[in-house]
C-alpha positions in Angstrom: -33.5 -34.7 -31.8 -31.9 -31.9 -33.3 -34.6 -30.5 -35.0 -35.3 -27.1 -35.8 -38.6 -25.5 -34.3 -38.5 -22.0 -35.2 -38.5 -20.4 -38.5 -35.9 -18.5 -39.8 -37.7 -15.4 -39.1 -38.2 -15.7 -35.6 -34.9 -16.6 -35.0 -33.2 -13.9 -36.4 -35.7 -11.4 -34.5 -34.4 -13.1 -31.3 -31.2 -13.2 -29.4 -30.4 -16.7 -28.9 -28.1 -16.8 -31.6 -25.7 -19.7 -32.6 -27.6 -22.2 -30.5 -28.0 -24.8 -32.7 -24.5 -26.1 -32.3 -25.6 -27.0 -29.0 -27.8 -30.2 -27.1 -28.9 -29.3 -23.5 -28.2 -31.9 -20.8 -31.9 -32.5 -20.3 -32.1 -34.1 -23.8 -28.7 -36.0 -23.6 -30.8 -38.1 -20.3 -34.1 -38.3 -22.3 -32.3 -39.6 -25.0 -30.3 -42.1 -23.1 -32.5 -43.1 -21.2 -34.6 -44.1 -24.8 -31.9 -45.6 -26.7 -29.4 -47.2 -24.4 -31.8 -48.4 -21.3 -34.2 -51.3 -21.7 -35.0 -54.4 -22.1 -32.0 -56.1 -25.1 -30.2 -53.4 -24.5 -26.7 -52.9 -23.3 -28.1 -51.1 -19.8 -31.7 -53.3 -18.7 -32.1 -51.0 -15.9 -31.0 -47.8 -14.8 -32.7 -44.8 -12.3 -33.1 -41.9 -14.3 -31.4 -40.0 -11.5 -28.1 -42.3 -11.9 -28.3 -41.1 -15.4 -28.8 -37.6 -14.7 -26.1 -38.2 -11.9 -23.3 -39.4 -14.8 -24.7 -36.8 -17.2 -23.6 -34.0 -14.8 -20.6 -35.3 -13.9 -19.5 -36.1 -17.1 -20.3 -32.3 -18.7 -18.2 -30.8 -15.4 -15.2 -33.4 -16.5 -15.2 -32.6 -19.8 -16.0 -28.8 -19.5 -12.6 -28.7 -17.8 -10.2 -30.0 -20.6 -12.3 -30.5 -23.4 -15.3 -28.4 -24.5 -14.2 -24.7 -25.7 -14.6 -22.4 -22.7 -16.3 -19.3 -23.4 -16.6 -17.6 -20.0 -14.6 -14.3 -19.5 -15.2 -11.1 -17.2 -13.9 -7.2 -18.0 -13.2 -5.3 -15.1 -11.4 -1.8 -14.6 -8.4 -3.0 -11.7 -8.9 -0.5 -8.7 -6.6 1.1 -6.5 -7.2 -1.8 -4.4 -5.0 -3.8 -7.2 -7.7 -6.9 -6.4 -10.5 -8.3 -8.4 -13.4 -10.8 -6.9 -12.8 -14.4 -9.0 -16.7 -15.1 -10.7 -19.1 -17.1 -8.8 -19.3 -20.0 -11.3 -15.4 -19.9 -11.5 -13.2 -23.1 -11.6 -10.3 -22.1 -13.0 -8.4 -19.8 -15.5 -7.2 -20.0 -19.2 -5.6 -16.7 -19.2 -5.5 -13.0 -17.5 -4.5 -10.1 -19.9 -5.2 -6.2 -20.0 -6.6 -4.4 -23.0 -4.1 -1.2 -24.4 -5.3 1.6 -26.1 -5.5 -0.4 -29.3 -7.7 -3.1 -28.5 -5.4 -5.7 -28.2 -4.5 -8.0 -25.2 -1.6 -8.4 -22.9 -0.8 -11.4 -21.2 -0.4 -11.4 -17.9 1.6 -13.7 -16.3 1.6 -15.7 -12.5 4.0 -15.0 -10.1 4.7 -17.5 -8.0 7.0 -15.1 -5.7 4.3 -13.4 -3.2 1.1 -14.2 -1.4 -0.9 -12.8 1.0 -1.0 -14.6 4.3 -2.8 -14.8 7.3 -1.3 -12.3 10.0 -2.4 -12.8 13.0 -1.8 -11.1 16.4 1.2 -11.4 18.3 2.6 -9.8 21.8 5.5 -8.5 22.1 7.7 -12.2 22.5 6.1 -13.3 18.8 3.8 -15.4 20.5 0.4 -15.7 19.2 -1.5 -14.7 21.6 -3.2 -10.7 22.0 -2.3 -9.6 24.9 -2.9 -5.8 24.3 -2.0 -2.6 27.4 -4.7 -1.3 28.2 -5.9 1.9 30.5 -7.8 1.8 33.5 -8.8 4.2 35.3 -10.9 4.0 39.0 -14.2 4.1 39.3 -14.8 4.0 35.3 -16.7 1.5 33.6 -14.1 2.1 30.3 -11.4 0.1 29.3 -9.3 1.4 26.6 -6.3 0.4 24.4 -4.2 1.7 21.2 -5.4 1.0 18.3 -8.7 0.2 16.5 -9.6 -4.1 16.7 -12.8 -6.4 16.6 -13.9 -8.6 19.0 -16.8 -10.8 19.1 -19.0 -10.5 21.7 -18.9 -12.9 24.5 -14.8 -12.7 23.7 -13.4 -13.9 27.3 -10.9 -11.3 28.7 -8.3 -11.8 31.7 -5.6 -9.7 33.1 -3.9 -9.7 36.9 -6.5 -6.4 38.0 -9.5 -7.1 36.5 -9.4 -10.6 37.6 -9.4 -9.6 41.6 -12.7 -7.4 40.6 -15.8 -8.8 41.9 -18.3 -10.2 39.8 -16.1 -11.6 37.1 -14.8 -13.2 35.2 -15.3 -10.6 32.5 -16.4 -11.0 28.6 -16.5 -8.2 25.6 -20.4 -6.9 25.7 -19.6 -3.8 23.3 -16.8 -1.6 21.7 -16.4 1.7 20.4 -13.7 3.5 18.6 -12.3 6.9 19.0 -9.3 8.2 17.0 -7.1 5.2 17.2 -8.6 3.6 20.4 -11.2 1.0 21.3 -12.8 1.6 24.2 -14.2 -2.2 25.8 -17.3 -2.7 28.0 -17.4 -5.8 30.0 -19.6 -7.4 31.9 -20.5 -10.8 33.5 -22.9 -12.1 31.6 -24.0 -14.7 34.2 -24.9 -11.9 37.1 -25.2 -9.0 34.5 -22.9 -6.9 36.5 -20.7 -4.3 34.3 -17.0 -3.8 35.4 -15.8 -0.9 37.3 -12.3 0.0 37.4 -11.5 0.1 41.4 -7.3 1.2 40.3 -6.1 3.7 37.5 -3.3 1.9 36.2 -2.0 0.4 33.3 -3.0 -3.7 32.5 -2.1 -6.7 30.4 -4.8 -8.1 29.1 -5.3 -11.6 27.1 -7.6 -12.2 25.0 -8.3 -16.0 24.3 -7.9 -17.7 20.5 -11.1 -17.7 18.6 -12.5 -21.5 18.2 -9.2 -22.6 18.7 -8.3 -20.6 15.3 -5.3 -17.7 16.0 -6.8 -14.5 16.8 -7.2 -12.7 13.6 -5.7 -8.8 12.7 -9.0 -6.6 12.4 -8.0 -2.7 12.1 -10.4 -1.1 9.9 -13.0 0.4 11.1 -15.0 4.1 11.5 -17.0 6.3 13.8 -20.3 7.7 12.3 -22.3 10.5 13.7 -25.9 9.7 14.4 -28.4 12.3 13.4 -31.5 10.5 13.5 -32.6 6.5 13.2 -36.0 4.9 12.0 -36.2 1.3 13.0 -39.5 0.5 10.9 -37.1 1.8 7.5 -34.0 0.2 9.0 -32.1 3.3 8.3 -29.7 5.5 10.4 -28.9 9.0 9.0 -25.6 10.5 9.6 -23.2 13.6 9.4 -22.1 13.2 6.1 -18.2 14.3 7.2 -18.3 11.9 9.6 -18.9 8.9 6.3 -15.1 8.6 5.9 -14.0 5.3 6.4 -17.6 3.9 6.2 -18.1 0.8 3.7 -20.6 -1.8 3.0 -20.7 -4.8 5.0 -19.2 -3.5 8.4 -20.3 -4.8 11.6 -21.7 -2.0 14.1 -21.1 -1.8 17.7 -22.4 0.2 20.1 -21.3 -0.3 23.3 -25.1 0.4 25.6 -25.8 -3.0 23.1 -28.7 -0.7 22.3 -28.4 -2.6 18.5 -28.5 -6.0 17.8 -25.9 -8.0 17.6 -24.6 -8.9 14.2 -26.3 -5.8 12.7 -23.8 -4.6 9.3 -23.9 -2.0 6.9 -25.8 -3.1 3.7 -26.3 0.2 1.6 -24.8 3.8 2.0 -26.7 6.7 0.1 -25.4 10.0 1.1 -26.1 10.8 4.4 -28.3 7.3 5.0 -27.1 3.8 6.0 -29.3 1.0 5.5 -28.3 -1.6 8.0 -29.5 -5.5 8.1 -31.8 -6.2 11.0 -31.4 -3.2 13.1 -33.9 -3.4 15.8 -33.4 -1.1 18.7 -33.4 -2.9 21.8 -33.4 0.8 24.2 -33.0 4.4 22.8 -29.5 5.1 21.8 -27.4 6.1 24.8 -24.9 7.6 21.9 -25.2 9.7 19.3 -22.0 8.2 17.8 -21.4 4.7 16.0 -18.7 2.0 15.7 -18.4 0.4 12.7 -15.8 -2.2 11.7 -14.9 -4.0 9.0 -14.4 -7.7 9.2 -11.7 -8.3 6.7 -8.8 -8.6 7.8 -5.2 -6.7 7.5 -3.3 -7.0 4.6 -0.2 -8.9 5.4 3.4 -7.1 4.9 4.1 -9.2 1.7 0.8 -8.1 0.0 1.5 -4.3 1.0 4.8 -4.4 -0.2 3.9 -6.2 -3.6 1.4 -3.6 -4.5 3.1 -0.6 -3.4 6.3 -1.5 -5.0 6.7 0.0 -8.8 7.9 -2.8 -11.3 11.0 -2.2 -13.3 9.4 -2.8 -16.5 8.0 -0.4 -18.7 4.8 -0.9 -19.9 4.4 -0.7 -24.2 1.0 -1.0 -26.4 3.6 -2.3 -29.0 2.4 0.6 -31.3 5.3 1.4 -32.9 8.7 0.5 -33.0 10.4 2.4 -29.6 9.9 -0.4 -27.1 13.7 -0.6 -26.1 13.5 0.7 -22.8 16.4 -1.1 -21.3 18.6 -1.1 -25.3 20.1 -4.9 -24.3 20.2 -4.5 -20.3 18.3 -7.8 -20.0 21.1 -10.9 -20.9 21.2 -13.0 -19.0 17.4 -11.9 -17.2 15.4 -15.3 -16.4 12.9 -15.7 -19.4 10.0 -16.0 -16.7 10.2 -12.5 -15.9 11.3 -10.9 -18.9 8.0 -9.7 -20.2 6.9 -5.9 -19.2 3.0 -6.8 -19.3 2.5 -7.2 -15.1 1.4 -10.1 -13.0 -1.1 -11.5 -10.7 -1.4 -14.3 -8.3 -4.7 -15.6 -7.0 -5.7 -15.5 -3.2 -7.7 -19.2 -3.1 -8.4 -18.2 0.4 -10.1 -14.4 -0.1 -11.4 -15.5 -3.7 -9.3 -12.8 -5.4 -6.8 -12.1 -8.2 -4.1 -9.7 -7.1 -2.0 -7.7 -9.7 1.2 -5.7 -9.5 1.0 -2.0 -9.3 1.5 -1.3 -12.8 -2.0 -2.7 -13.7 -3.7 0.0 -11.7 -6.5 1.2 -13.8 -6.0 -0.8 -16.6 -8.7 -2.6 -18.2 -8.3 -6.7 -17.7 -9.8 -9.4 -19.1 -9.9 -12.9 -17.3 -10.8 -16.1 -20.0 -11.9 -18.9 -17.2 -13.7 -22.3 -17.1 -16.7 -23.3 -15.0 -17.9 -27.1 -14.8 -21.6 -25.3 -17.0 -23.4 -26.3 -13.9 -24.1 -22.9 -12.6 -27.6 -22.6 -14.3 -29.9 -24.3 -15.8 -29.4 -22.5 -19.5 -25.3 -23.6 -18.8 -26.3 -27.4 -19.1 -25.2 -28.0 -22.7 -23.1 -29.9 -24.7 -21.5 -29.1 -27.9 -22.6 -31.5 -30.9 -19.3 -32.4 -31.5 -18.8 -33.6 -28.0 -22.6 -35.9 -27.8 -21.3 -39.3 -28.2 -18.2 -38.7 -25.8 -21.2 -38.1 -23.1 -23.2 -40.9 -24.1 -20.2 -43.1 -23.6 -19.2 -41.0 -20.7 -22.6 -42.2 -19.1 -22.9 -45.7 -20.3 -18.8 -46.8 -18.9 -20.2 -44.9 -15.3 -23.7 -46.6 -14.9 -21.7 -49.9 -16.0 -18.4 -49.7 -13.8 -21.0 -48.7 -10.4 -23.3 -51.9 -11.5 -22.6 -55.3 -9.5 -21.8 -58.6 -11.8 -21.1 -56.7 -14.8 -18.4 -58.8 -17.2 -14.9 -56.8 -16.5 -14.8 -57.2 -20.5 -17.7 -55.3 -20.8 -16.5 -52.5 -18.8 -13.1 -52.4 -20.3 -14.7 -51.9 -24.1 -17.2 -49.1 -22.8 -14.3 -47.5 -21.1 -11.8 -47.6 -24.3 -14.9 -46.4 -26.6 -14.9 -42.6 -23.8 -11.5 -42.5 -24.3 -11.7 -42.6 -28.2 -14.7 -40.4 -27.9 -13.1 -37.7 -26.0 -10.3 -37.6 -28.3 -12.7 -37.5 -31.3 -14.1 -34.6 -29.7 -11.0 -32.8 -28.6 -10.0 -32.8 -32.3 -13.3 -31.8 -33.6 -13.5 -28.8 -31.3 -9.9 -27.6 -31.6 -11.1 -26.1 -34.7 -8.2 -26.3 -36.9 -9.1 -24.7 -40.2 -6.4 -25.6 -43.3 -6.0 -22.4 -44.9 -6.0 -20.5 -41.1 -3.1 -23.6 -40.2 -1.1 -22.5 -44.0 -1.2 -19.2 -43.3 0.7 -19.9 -40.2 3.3 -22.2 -41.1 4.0 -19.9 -44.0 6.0 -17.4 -41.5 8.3 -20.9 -40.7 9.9 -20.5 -43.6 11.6 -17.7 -42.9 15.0 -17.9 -42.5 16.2 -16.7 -38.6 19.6 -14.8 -38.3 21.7 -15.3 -35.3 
């Protein structure tokens, strides 16, 4: 327990530095289980896996509010103004960007904007899509304004298509060209492909997606083919045709001569790797569909990052920062700070920052609940015995006929280990706290 099983040598030649402040989870359950589980002992019987059960819980509870956090990510903020949150993240401690200097702005929320869903409307506000569309006799092509998505087997319904034999009529494949999407249907019961008998103009409706409103799709491009290998997964294209193209789109053809489902995993120059492309007949097209299925930005989340912030942004290198000399009485204290701000999308799983962050470096300090990986499970020494009582008040309060007493003294001993810990870890050095309060002494002219 606690013992130290390298020599000094070898761990200096290593890179696990510091680690010995630290207990991993897996001993914290071997040693509980030794000294607290038994017979005469406080816990006769407990499962190992109720043990490891507590153990885990109590590192996420106490990784949240009471072990330091030491997790942070450094990013370069795009043009897109959005970063991806972590994969192990929980929650943030604080966002700031990095000036010229090295030092750290903070950032602050904004609890002003958001990016909502926008989904379709007609022309009433209602949410339903019922797009115009062209028909034209004897063609097998319907097309509308504008680029959109639509899973396949989408039902469709309109006054003329209806009277058509052989339907009713669902989406078998799309293609864009310009700012059109051009729609094959077909029954899929009698595999018979519309045909247009009238060249007119229709109102078509397009059903809600499981029930869900029917979501805004417009991005999308058309790729030149040049050649395809199967076996390699791989389509080469005209490179000038690439515009547009990103990882992760969905590609359409409309002969279905690709499998459904088939994205975009990897572009290199002229080649597109795609996911699972078998070919199901030769290409009838030497031109591709792609389309991306995020969604469109909503109005408030276009105006937010296109709008330039009225504060000026400082590295607080010198003594000129007086942009405004006194403009700012009476400004809410909330906003009156020139360093940006971000909210958080829960729903996309991404921070989005004002304009004036383009570029910038930025620095997000976050928790996790260190269950991610294994080399995560561990516990600060300073926090051991708030997880040993952590585990024993758990197994305890879940057992049947255990004195109330009991439970009560076990849960007042977590609480005063927790706080133990909270103090121990908040690191507060006297000279560093002295240093401090020597600047309170100072006398403040109004």
């Amino acid at each position: 327990m606690g013992l130290i099983n390298q020599t000094a040598q070898a761990y200096y030649n290593g890179n696990d530095y510091g680690n010995y402040q630290f207990v991993s989870l897996e001993d914290i359950i071997n040693q509980f289980m030794f000294v607290y589980v038994g017979e005469d002992k406080i816990i006769p019987k407990a499962r190992r896996t109720d043990v490891a059960f507590h153990a885990q819980r109590a590192l996420a509870e106490l990784s949240f509010d009471t072990l330091k956090s030491c997790k942070a990510q450094e990013i370069t903020v795009p043009a897109s103004l959005q970063m991806t949150l972590p994969q192990d993240y929980v929650n943030y401690t604080k966002i700031s960007w990095v000036d010229s200097a090295g030092i750290k702005h903070l950032l602050y929320p904004t609890s002003k904007t958001s990016n909502p869903p926008n989904p379709l409307q007609n022309s009433d506000g209602d949410f339903v899509f019922e797009p115009i569309v062209d028909l034209t006799s004897g063609s097998t092509q319907v097309v509308m304004d504008g680029l959109f998505y639509f899973p396949y087997g989408t039902r469709v319904t309109g006054l003329q298509i209806d009277n058509v034999a052989g339907g009713p009529w669902d989406v078998v494949g799309f293609s864009h060209s310009s700012n059109t999407t051009v729609l094959t249907l077909q029954n899929t019961t009698s595999s018979i492909f519309f045909i247009s008998s009238v060249t007119a103009k229709e109102k078509l409706t397009f059903p809600t997606i499981g029930g869900s409103l029917y979501p805004n799709y417009t991005d999308g491009a058309r790729v030149g083919v040049n050649a395809w290998s199967a076996s390699q997964y791989t389509i080469t294209a005209s490179t000038s045709d690439l515009d547009g193209l990103k990882v992760g789109m969905l590609l359409h053809d409309n002969g279905a001569v690709w499998d459904q489902g088939t994205t975009v995993v990897n572009i290199d120059g002229a080649s597109i790797l795609l996911s699972n492309p078998t070919i199901v007949a030769n290409p009838s097209s030497t031109t591709l569909s792609f389309t991306s299925l995020e969604t469109k930005d909503s109005d408030t989340w276009s105006n937010y990052k296109s709008n330039t912030p009225s504060e000026n942004q400082d590295d607080y290198q010198d003594d000129t920062y007086w942009p405004l000399d006194g403009s700012r009485f009476g400004l809410d204290p909330q906003h009156a700070q020139a360093n940006g701000s971000f909210y958080i999308d829960c729903k996309s799983g991404k921070i989005h920052f004002s304009s004036n962050i383009s570029g910038k470096t930025v620095i997000l300090d976050y928790i996790s609940d260190s269950l991610g990986t294994d080399g995560e499970m561990q516990v600060h020494k300073f926090a051991e015995e708030a997880m040993y009582k952590w585990i024993t008040h758990a197994i305890l309060a879940g057992k049947a006929n255990v004195p109330e007493y009991q439970v009560n003294r076990f849960k007042k001993e977590r609480f005063a280990a927790i706080r133990t810990a909270k103090l121990r870890l908040s690191n507060l050095k006297l000279e560093e706290l002295t240093q401090i309060l020597r600047g309170k002494s100072k006398q403040i002219k109004h």
